[in-house]
Each structure stands twice: as C-alpha cells, then as structure tokens.
C-alpha positions as CSV (number, residue, x, y, z in Angstrom):
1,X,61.8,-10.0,24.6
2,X,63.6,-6.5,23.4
3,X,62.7,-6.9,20.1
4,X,58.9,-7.3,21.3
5,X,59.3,-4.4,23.9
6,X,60.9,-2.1,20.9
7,X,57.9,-3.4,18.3
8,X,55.6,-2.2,21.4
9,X,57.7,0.9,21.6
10,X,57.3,1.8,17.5
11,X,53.3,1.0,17.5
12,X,52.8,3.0,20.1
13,X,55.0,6.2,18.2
14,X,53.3,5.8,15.3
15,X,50.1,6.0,17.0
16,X,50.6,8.7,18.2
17,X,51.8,10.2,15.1
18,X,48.8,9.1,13.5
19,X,46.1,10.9,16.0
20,X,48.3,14.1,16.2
21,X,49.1,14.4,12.9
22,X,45.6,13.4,11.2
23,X,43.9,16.1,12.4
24,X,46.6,18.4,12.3
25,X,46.7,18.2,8.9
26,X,43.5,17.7,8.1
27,X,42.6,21.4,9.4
28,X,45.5,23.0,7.0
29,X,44.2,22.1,3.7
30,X,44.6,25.7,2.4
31,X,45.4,26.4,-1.3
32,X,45.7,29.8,-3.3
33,X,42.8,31.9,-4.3
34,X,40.7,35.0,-3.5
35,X,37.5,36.3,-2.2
36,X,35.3,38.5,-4.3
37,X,33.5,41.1,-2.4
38,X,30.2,42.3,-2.3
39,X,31.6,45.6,-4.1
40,X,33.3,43.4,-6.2
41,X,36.6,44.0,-4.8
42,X,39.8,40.8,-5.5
43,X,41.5,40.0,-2.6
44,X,43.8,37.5,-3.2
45,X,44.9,34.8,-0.2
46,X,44.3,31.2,1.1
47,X,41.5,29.8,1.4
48,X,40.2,25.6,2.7
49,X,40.1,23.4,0.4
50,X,37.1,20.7,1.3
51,X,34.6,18.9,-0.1
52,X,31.5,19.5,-2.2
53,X,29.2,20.0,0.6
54,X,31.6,22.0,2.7
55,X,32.5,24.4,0.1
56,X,28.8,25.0,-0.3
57,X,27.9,26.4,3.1
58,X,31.5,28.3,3.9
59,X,34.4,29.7,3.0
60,X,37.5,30.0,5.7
61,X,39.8,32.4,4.0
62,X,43.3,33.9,5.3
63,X,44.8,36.7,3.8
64,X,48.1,34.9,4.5
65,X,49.6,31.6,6.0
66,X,49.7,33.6,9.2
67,X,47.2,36.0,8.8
68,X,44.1,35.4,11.0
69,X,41.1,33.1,9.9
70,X,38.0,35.0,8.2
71,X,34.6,32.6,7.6
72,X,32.5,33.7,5.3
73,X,29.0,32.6,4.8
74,X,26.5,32.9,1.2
75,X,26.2,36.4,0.2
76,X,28.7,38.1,3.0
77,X,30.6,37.5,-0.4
78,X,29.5,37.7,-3.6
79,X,32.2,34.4,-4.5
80,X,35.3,33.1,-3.9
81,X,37.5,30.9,-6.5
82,X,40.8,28.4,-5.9
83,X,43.8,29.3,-8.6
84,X,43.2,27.4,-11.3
85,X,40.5,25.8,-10.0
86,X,36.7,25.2,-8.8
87,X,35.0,28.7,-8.6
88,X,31.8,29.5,-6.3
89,X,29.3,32.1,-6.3
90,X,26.5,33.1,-3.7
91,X,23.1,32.1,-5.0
92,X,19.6,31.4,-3.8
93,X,18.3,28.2,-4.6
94,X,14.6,26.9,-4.8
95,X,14.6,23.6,-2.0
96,X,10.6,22.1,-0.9
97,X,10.3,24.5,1.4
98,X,11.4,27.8,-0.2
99,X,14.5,29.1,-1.1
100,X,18.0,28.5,0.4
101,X,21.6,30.6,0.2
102,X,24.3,28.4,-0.6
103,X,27.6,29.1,-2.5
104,X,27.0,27.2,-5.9
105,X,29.8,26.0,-8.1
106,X,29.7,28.1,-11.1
107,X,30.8,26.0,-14.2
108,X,30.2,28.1,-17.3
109,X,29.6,31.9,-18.0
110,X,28.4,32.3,-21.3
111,X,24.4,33.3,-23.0
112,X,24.0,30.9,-20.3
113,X,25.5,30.4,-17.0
114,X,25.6,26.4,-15.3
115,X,25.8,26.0,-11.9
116,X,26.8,22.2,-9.5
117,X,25.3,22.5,-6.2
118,X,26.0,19.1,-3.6
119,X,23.3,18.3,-0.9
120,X,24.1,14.8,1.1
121,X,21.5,13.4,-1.2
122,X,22.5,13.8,-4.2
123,X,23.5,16.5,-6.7
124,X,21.9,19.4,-8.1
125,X,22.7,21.7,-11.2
126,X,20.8,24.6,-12.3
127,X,20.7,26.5,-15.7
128,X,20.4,30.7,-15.3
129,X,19.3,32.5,-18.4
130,X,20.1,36.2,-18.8
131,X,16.3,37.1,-17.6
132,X,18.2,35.8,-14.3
133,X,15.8,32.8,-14.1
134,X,17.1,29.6,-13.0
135,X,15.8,26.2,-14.0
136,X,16.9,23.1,-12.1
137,X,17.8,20.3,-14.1
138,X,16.2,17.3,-12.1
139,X,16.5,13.4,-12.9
140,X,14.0,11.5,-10.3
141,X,14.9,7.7,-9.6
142,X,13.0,5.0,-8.4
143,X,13.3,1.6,-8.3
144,X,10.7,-0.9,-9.7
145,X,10.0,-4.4,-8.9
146,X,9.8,-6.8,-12.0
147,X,9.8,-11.4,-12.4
148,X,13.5,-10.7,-13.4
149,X,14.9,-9.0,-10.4
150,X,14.6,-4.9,-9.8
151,X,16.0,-2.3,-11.6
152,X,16.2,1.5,-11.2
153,X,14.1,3.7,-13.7
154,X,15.5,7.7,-14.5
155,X,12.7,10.0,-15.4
156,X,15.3,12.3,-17.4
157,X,13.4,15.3,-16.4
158,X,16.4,17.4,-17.3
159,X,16.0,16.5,-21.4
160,X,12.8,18.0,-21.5
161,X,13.7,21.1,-19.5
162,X,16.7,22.2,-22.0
163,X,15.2,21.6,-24.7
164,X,12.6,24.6,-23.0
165,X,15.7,26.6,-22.1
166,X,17.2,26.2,-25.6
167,X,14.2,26.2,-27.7
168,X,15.7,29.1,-29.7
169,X,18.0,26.6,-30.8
170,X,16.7,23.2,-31.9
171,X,19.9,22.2,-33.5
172,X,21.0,21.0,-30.5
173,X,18.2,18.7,-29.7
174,X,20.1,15.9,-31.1
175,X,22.7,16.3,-28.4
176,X,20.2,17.1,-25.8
177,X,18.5,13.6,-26.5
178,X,21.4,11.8,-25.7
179,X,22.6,13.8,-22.8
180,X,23.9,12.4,-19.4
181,X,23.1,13.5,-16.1
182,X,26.4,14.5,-15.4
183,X,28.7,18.0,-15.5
184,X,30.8,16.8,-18.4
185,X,27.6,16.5,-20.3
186,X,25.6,19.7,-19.2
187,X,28.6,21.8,-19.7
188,X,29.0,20.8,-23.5
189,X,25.5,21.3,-24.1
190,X,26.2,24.6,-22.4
191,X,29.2,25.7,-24.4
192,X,27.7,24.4,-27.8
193,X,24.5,26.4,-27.2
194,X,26.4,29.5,-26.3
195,X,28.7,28.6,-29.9
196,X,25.7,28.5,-31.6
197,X,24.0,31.4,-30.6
198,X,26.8,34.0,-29.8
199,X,29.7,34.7,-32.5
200,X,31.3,37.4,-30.8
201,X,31.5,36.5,-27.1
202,X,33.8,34.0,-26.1
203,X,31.9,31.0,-23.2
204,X,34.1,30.4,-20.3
205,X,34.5,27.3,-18.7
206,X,35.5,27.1,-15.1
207,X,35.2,23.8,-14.0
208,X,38.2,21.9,-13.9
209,X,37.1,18.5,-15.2
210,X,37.8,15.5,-12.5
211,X,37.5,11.8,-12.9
212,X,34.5,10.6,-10.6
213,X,36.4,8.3,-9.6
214,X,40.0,7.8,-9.3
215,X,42.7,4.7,-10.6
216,X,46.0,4.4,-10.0
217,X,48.6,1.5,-9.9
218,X,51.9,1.2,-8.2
219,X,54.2,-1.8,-8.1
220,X,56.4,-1.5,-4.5
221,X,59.7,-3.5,-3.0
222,X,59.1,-4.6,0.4
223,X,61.0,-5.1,3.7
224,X,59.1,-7.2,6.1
225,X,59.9,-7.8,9.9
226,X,58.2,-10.0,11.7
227,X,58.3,-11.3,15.4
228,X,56.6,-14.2,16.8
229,X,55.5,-14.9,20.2
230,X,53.4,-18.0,20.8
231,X,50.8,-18.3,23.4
232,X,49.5,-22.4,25.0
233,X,47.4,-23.5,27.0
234,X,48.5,-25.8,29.3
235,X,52.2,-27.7,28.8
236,X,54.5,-24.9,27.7
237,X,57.0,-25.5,24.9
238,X,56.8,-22.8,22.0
239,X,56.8,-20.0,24.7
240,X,59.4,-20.7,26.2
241,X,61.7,-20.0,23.2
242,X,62.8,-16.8,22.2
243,X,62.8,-16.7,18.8
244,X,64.7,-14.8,16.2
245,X,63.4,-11.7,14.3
246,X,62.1,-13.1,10.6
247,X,62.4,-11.1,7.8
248,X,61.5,-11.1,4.3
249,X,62.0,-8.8,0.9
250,X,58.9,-8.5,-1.3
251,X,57.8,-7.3,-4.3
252,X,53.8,-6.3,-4.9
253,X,51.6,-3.8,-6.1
254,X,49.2,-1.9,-4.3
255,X,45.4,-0.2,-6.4
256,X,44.2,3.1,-5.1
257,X,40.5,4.2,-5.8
258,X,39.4,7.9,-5.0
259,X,36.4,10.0,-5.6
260,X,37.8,13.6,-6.4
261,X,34.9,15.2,-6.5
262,X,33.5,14.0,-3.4
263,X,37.4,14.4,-1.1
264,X,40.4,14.5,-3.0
265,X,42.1,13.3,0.2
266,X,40.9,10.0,1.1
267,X,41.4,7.2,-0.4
268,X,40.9,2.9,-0.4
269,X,43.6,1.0,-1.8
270,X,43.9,-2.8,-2.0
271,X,48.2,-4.5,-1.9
272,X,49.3,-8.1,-2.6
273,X,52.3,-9.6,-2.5
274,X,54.3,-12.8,-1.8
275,X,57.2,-13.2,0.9
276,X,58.8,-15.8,2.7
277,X,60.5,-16.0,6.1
278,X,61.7,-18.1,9.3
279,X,62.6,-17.7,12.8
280,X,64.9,-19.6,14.9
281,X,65.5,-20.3,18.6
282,X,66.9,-22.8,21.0
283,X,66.5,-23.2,25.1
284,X,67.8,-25.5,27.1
285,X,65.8,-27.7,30.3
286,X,66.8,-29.8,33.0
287,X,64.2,-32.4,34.3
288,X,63.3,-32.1,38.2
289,X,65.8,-34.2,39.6
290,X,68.6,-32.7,37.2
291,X,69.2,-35.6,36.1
292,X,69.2,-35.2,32.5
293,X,69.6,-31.7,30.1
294,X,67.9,-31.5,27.4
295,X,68.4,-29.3,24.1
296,X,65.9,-27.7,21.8
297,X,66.8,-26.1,18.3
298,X,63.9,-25.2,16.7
299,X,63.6,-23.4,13.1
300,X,59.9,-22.3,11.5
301,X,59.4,-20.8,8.7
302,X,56.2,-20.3,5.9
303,X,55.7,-18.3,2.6
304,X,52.4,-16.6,2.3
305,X,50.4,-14.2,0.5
306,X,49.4,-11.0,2.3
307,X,46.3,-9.0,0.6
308,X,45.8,-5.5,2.4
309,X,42.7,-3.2,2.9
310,X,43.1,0.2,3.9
311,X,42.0,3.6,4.0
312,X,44.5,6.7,3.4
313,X,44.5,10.4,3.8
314,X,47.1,12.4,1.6
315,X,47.5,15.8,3.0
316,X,46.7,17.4,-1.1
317,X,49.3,20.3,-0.7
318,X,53.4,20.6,-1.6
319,X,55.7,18.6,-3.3
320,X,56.6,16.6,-0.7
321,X,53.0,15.2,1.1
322,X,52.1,13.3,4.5
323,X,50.0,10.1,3.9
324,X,48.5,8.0,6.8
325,X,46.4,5.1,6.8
326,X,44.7,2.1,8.6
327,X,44.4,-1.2,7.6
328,X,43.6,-4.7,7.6
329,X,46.0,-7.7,6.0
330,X,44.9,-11.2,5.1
331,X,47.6,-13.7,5.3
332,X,47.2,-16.8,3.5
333,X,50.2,-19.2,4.5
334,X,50.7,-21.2,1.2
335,X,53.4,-23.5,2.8
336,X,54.7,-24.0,6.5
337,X,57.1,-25.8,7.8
338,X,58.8,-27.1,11.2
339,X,62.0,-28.8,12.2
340,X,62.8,-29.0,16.0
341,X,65.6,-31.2,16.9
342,X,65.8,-32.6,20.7
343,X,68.8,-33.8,22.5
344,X,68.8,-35.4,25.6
345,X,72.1,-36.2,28.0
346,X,71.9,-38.7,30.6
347,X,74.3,-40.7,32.3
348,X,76.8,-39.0,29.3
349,X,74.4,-40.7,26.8
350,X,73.0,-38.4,24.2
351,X,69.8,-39.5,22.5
352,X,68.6,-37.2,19.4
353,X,65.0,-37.1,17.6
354,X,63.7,-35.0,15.1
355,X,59.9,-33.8,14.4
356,X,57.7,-31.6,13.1
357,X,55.2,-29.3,15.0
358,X,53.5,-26.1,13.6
359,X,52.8,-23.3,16.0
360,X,50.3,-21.2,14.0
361,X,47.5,-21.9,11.3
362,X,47.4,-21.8,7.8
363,X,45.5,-18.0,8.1
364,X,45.9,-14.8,10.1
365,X,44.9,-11.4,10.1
366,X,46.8,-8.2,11.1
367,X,45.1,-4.8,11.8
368,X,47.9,-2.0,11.2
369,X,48.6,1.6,11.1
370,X,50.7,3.5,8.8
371,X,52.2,7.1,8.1
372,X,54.4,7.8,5.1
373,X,54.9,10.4,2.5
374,X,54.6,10.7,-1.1
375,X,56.7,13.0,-3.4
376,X,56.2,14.6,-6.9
377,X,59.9,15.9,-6.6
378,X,61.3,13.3,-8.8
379,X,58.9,12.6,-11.5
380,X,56.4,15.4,-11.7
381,X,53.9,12.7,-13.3
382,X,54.6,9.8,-11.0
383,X,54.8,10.1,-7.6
384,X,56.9,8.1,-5.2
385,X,56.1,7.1,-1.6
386,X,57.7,5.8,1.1
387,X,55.8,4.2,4.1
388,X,55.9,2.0,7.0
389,X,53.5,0.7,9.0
390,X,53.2,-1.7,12.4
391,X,50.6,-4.4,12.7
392,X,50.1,-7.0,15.0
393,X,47.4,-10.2,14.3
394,X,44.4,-10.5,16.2
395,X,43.3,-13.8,14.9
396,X,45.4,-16.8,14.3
397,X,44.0,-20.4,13.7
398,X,45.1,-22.6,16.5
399,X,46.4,-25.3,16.6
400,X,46.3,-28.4,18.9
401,X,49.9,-30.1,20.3
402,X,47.9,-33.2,21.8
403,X,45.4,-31.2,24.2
404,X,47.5,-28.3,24.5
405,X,45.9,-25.4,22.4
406,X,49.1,-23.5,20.5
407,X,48.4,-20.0,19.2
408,X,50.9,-17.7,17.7
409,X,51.0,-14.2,17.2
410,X,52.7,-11.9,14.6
411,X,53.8,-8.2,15.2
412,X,55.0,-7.3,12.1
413,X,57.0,-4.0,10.7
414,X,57.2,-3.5,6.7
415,X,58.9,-0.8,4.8
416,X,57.6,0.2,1.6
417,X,58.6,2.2,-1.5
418,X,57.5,2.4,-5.5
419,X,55.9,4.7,-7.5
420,X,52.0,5.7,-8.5
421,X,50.9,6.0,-12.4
C-alpha cells in the first residue's frame, strides 16, 4: 500500500511540474538578435522566438534578460533579425480585400529580393524587383474526381510568373520549368538570376535552410517499475495480496518527427521495446470457525512489448534543455504466467495444491506524463536525455475467475537515458 500511496505521491509531483513548468517555459523562448528602427538605428537584444505565423504579426523584444518587454507591430519597425538566423522585414502585402502589413521573412537581397510570408492556410512568397513591385508567386490546388480514385492538380502559376520577372534572362528558363513550390527552390532561382545578371554585387542569402520535417533516432536503456493492484468483483482473492514492486531493465529505441519550420519545439515521437517482470506476495486466512489456516504464495509475472505515442516540447534554448511530454503506451503481453501455491492446516494436516490463474489480459494501455532534459554538453552533435515518466493503465482486459470478473491495474515508473542522432 506505500508503494501505491508514494506512486500517487510522484504522479501527482510531476503533474504539477508539467502544468507549471509548460507554460513557464513556453513564454521564455527568447534568443539573440536586434530590432532595426525606423531611422535605421541596430539595437541589439532578445527577442521571442515563435512560429511562422507568430513572427509575422509581432515581435516581443527585450533589450536584456531583465530589461522590460517592448512589442512591436509591422512598420513601428522597419525589421528585426535572430543571430544567425531567420530575418523579417515590415511589408505590405496584396490579400482579396486589399492590402495587409505583416512582417515578411526576407530570404534573399540581391537584383532581386524573396520574401516567405505564413497565413494558417498556407504559404505565401513574393518576388520585389528594384521598381519596388512585388509579384506573388501563387500555386492553386484543387482536387479532381476521376474512375481511379482523386487526385490533387497544381496550377504552377508561379512558373509562368518568373519567367515574366526574369524575362531579361531566359537562360534560366530551363531551371524555372522544373522549379518546386518551395523556399529551397525559389531562392536558387533567385541567387542564380542575380549570378547571372550582376558581376559585381555579391546576392545575400538569409534564410537559414531547415528540413520540413524533422528525423532523428535514439536507442535508450530502460528502468521499469511497475506496481499492481487488482480489482474483483465479487469473491475477493487477488486483492487481498499485497504484492511486490516488479521491475524490469530494457533496451529500445524511440523516433522523433518535427516540423522546424512550423515549431521547432514540439515534437511526436514513437518508442518500443521489450521487458520482462514479476511480482510476488503471500497472505494468510483462517475459515470462520478458525478451524483451519490457510496459506497463499503467489508469483505473476509476463514479458511484453510496450510501443509509446507521445507529444514533447523541448524548451529550444542552452546547453542543458527541459523536455516534457504526454503519452500513450500499448502493452502487448507476449507471455504470462501464474503459479499460486495453497496450503491448508487442519487438524495438524497440511494439504498443498498448485494452479494457475492470471489476473490481467493479454493487452493494456497506460496514459503517462513525462518531464526530462536533454543535453548537448557531451557530444555537441548528439544530444543525450534523461527522462522519467509515471503512467497508470486505464484499460485492462478482464478476466473471469469462474463468475468473478478480475481486473488488474498497472502504475508504472520508467527511467530512461540514450542519445539522439
């Protein structure tokens, strides 16, 4: 019973770790950078790091980690840039209805400048030539309905419109035909334009090129406790026992998937792995009349494999960084197992039997939370993390003991550590 009242006790903390530290850290996402002013004065500081769409409507910049927070909309600035990194620029932009001030991402400065602009629908990017017009290179879908299924047709809009852009250069039409509706695409076309038409000027590129989406791999060790409690209806046997703690070492590996462009902090990653494990426990009974004691000694154990679901947030800044998740295992029991031995005095006669009965089904599932850390310290290229996460199964296939209906229930504790490449 302590050991379920302290499994209670470390949910319950790492809740509440989870839902005060989540958005804790979630506001402080501030990474070096500056502001350009409207007289085109540098003022170096920290500024929020956020998404596409966020970074398009705002910037929240502090002079210093304890300086106070300045917002700034489109055009109180003329643009604001993270070291290193994505740069954004106040522009007016043609929507259906007229014209709209956003901050754009600016991706190349050369004869001709590029800019990414991120709506919730879908993604925009927009060509400026030095008369200061801008042409928006558009791609209209639309799905059509054919004997063989449905498929989605691109009107490639944007081909036509740079080759009207670059008509001065028709050497590049070649490129432009097999062009992709993407950044990486529209800022080579960009750059090789500007190469072709400008021998003295250097093109710069500003957009630091990110994956769409995001792979890694880690293999992890393991340590697994688990506590069982057993709930039946009707005669009660299984919960009566106090069983022992189980606990198994595991290896696995565990498949994260991001979208850096969209939030570089948020992640799904899927885990497997094998383990094994038992529990033990023994009680003793007297019948009614006391005239006979009878002893129990009971041992269960299963191996399974555990596949995980779950969605992280990595706080993006410093070497060492907080990660916390929730999640949903599968746990397929490959191979249970039961011996309960029974001894019963009477009249200083001791009768033993042996059997067999299985307290859980083959199948559970265990929602969990988690809260970690992982570290670039060590390996600058591979990070290592260490996490541990409570859980406790929700559904369990019962089983029936004659008409008695035995369920039984897993908190579970794990430990984990490896390394991402």
């Amino acid at each position: 019973m302590n050991q379920r009242k302290t499994a209670k006790q470390a949910f319950g903390l790492l809740c509440l770790l989870f839902l005060v530290s989540f958005p804790l850290q979630a506001q402080k996402d501030f990474r070096p950078g500056y502001i350009i002013t409207n007289e085109y004065d540098t003022i170096h500081g920290l500024i929020d790091y956020r998404g596409d769409i966020r970074n398009s409507k705002e910037c929240a910049f502090k002079k210093g980690p304890d300086a106070s927070l300045e917002i700034f909309f489109p055009f109180d600035i003329k643009g604001y840039r993270f070291s290193g990194s994505k740069f954004y620029i106040s522009k007016m932009i043609p929507v259906k209805d007229g014209k709209k001030a956003v901050f754009v991402e600016y991706l190349v400065d050369g004869i001709v400048k590029l800019y990414y602009y991120r709506d919730v629908n879908m993604d925009h990017y927009f060509i400026e030539k030095e008369d200061g017009k801008l042409y928006e290179l558009t791609n209209d879908t639309k799905i059509l309905q054919t004997q063989n299924g449905s498929y989605i047709q691109e009107s490639k809009k944007y081909i036509g419109i740079m080759k009207m852009v670059f008509k001065d250069c028709p050497s590049i039409y070649p490129e432009i035909n097999k062009a992709e509706f993407n950044d990486k695409s529209f800022i080579k076309i960009a750059v090789d334009y500007h190469n072709e038409v400008c021998e003295g000027e250097k093109c710069i590129v500003y957009k630091k090129q990110l994956p769409r989406i995001r792979f890694r791999v880690a293999p992890y060790g393991g340590f697994q406790l688990l506590l069982l409690q057993v709930k039946e209806g009707g005669v009660q046997f299984f919960s009566k026992m106090d069983f022992t703690s189980g606990y198994s070492f595991s290896p696995g590996i565990s498949m994260s998937f991001s979208l850096p462009r969209v939030n570089d902090k948020l992640s799904f990653n899927i885990r497997g792995s094998l383990y094994k494990t038992s529990f033990y426990a023994n009680y003793t009974t007297q019948n009614q009349l006391k005239t006979s004691t009878t002893y129990y000694e009971t041992t269960i154990g299963f191996s399974a494999a555990k596949i995980s679901t779950l969605f992280s947030y990595t706080y993006p800044v410093g070497k060492y960084r907080p990660v916390f998740s929730l999640g949903l295992s599968s746990n397929i029991l490959l191979h249970r197992s039961s011996d309960i031995v029974e001894e019963t005095e009477r009249d200083n006669v001791i009768n033993t039997r042996q059997y067999s009965i299985i307290p859980f089904g083959g199948f559970y599932l265990c929602p969990f939370a988690e809260a970690g850390m992982t570290t670039t310290k060590v390996l600058k290229k591979f990070p290592l993390f260490f996490n541990i996460s409570y859980g406790y199964s929700f559904v369990t296939n019962p089983v029936y003991w004659g008409e008695t209906q035995v369920r039984g229930n897993f908190s579970t504790i794990t430990i984990l550590t490896g390394i991402w490449f």
